[in-house]
DOMAR-661033 format. One line per 5 residues: number of its first residue (from 1); for each residue y negated, z negated, x of C-alpha. Coordinates in nm, 3 decimals, always signed. Layout:
N
NUM = Y:Z:X | ...;
END
This chain:
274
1 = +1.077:+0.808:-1.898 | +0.860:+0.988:-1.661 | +0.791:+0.845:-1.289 | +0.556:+0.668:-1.157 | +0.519:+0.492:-1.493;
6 = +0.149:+0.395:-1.616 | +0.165:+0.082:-1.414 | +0.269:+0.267:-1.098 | -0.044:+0.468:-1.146 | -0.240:+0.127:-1.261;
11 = -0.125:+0.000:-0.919 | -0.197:+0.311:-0.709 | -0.565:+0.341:-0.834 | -0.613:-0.069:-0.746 | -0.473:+0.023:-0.397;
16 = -0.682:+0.335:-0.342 | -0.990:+0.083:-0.454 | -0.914:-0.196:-0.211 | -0.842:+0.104:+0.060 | -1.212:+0.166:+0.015;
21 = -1.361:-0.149:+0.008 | -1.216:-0.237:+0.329 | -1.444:-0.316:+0.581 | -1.227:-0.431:+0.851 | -0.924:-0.188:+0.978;
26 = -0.650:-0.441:+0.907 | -0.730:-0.459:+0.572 | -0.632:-0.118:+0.496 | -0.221:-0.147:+0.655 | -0.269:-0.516:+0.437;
31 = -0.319:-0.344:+0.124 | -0.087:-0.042:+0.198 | +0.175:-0.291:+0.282 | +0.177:-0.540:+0.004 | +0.147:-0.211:-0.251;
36 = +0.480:-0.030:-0.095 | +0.676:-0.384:-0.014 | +0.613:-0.400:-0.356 | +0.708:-0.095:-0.524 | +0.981:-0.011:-0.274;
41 = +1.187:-0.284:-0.243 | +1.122:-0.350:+0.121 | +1.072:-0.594:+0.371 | +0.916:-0.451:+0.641 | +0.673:-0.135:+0.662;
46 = +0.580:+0.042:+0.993 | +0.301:+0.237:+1.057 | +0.294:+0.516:+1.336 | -0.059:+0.663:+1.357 | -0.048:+0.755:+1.702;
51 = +0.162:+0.880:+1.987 | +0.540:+0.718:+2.063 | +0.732:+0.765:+2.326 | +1.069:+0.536:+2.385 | +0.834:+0.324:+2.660;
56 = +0.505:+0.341:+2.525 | +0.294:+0.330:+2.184 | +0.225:+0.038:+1.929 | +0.451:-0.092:+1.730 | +0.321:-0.346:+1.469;
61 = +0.553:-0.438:+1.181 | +0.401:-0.549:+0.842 | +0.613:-0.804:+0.647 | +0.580:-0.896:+0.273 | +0.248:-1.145:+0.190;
66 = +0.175:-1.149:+0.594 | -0.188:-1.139:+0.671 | -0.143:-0.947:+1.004 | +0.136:-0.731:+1.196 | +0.381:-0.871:+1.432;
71 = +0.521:-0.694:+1.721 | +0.894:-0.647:+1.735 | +1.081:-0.745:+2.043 | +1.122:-0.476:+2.363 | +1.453:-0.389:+2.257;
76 = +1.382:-0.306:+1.863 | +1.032:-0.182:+1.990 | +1.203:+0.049:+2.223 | +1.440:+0.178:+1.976 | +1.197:+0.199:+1.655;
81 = +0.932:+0.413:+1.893 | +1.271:+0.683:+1.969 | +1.194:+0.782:+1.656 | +1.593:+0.783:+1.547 | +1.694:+0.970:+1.336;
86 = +1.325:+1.054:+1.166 | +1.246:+1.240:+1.508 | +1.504:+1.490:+1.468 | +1.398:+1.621:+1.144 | +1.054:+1.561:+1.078;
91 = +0.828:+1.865:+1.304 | +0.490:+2.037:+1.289 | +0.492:+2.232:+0.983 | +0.829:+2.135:+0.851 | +0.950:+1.915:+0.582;
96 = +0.741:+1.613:+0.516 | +0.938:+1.495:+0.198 | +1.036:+1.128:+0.223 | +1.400:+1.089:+0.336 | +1.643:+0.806:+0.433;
101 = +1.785:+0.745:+0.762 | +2.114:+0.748:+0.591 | +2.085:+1.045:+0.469 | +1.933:+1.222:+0.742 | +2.192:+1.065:+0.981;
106 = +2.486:+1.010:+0.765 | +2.525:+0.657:+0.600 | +2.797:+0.595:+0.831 | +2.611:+0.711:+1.173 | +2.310:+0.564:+1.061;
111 = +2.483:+0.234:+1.012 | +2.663:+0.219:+1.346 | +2.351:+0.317:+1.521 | +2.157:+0.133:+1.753 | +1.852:+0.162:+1.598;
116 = +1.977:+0.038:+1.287 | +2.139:-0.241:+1.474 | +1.875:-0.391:+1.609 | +1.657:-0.361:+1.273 | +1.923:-0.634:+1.131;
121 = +1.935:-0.861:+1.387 | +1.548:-0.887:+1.369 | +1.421:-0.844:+1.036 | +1.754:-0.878:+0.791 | +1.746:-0.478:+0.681;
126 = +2.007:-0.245:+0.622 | +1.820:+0.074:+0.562 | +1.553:+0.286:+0.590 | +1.252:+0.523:+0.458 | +1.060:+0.783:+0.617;
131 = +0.726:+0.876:+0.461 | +0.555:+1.123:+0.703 | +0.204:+1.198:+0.598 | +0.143:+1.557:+0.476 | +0.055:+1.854:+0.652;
136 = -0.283:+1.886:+0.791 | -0.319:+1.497:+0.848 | -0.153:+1.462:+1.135 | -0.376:+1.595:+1.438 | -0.673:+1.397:+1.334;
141 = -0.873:+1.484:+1.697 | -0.798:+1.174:+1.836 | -0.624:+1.238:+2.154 | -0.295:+1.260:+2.006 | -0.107:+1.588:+2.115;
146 = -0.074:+1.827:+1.876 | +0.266:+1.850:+1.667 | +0.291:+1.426:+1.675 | +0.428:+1.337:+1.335 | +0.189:+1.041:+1.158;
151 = +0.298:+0.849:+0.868 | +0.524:+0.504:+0.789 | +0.860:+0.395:+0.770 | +1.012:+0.088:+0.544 | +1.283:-0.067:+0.586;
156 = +1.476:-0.309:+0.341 | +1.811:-0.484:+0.284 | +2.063:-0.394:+0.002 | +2.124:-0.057:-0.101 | +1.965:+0.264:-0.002;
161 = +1.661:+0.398:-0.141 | +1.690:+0.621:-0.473 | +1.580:+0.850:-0.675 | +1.283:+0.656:-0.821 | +1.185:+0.510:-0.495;
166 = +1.147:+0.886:-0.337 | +0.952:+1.022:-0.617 | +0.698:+0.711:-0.585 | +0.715:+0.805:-0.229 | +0.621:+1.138:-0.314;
171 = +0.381:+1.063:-0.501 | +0.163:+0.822:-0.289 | +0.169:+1.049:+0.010 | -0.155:+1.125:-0.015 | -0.315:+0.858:-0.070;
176 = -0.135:+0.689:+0.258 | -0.273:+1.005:+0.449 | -0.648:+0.886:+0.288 | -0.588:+0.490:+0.386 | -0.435:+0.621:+0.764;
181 = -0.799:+0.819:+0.785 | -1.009:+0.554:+0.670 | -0.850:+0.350:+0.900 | -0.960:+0.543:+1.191 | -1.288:+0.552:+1.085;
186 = -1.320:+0.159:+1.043 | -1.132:+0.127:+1.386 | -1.416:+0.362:+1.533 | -1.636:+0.123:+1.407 | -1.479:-0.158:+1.484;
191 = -1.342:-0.101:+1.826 | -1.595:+0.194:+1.982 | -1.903:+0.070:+1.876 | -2.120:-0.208:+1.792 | -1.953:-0.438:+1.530;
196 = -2.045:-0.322:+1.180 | -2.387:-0.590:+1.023 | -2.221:-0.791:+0.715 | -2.493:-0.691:+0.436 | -2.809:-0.908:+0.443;
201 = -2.804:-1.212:+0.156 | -2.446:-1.149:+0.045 | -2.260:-1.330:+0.299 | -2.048:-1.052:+0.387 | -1.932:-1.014:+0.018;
206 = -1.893:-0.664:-0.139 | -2.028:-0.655:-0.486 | -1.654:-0.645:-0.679 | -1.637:-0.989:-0.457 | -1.930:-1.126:-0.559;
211 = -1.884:-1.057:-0.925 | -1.511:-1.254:-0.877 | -1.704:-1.536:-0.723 | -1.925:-1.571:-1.020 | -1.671:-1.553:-1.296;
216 = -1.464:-1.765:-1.067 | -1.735:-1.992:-1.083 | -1.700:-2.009:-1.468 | -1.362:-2.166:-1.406 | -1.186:-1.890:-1.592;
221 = -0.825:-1.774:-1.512 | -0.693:-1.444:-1.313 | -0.613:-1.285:-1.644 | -0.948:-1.364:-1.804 | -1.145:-1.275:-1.496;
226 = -0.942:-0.961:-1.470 | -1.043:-0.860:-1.846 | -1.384:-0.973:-1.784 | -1.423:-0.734:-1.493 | -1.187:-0.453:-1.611;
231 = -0.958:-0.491:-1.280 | -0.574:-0.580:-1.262 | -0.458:-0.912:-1.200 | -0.353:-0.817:-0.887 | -0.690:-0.651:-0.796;
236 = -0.843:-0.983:-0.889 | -0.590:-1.209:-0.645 | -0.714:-0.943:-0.389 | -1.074:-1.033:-0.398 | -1.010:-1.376:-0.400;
241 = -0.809:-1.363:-0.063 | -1.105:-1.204:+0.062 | -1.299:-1.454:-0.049 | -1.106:-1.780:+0.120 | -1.113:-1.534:+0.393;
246 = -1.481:-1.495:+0.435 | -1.613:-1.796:+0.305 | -1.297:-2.010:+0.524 | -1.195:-2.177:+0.205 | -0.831:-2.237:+0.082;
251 = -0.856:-2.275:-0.295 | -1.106:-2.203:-0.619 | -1.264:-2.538:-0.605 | -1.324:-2.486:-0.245 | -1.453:-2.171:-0.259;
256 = -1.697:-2.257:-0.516 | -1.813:-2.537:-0.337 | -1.862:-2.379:-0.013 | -2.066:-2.029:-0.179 | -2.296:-2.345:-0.337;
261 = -2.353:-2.476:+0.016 | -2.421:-2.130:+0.121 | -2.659:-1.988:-0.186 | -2.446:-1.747:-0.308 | -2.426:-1.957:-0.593;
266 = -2.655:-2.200:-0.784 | -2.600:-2.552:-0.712 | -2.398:-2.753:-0.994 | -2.593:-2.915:-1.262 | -2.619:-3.282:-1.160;
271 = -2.515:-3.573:-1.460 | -2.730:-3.726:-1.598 | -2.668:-4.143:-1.580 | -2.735:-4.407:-1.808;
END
């Protein structure tokens, strides 16, 4: 059977869709992170989109179904931003195929390493991925020197990577290099200029949101609402995250409620008594 399968290509075309209707720049590594958790086993993607050095750079570490990054400890931190042993191999203009530490390293080097060391004691995982983002995307005119490798690393416990996890590797590279340049852009936005206007009457809501509010409305389930709209399930769990989010709900009857209150949607019909 060929690889990725119909539903890895299903999946990749929901991710590249919620990659673009981001509007805030944690969003994207949110979506990017639940999609390759997913697919690849893991527990725990990194994303390096700027400069590292062994005492300086961010280092924010995505876990399965969290809705933010959390920053390693100095130690880990330290040893994650050394690059070890992704550094050694990965160059401007050289291979940008994803590889495993153990391979790169030898499973045996890699395993007595210090890097790897301190990735168990803090998040459980045994090995890890490299997927550098493909030529030409990594001297986005930011600042960064020239030569400084971008892309993300995920890291899981068990066995190795294999085979089929590379080739889906492979084959989302670019995509990952179009989410890590839309992220700069909404970061631009977001963090070097005035703070993007939510769009007037909409409260905020993008119009795949506000067509999953109305059907959610109807009181229909996520597969129903899915084939109604012509999304994934998954697609459809996505919108309605954003919409708790937004609207600072916590379930359907909540939300519903609270886009009433707000006019997004028409009031209930009130009984009629006696």
């Amino acid at each position: 059977m060929p690889y990725p399968d119909e539903d890895d290509y299903r999946r990749m075309l929901d991710l590249a869709v919620a990659v673009l209707e981001s509007r805030h720049p944690d969003e994207v590594w949110r979506s990017v992170a639940q999609e390759l958790l997913r697919a690849l086993g893991g527990a725990v993607l990194l994303v390096k989109d700027g400069e590292w050095t062994p005492s300086g750079g961010t280092v924010g570490a995505w876990l399965r179904d969290a809705p933010g990054p959390v920053e390693p400890d100095g130690d880990t931190a330290r040893l994650i931003r050394s690059g070890y042993p992704f550094a050694g191999h990965y160059g401007p203009g050289g291979d940008r195929f994803p590889r495993t530490a153990a391979r790169l390293a030898g499973e045996r080097a890699w395993r007595h390493s210090e890097t790897a060391g301190a990735l168990r004691r803090s998040f459980g995982t045994r090995h890890a991925l490299g997927l550098p983002f493909p030529d030409g995307e990594d001297a986005p005119g930011d600042g960064t020197p020239a030569g400084a490798v971008r892309g993300l690393m995920v890291f899981r416990p068990g066995a190795d990577f294999g085979t089929r996890e590379l080739r889906y590797a492979a084959r989302v590279q670019p995509l990952l290099a179009a989410a890590a340049a839309h992220h700069r852009l909404l970061a631009e936005r977001w963090h070097g200029g005035p703070r993007p206007q939510e769009p007037d009457g909409a409260g905020g809501l993008t119009p795949r949101e506000t067509a999953v509010l109305l059907t959610l409305a109807e009181g229909l389930p996520a597969t129903a609402m899915a084939r109604r709209l012509g999304v994934s399930v998954r697609t459809v769990h996505k919108h309605l995250q954003n919409l708790y989010r937004k609207l600072g709900t916590a379930d359907r009857l909540g939300t519903v409620l609270r886009a009433q209150e707000l006019g997004l949607l028409p009031p209930a019909p009130r009984r009629r008594t006696g």
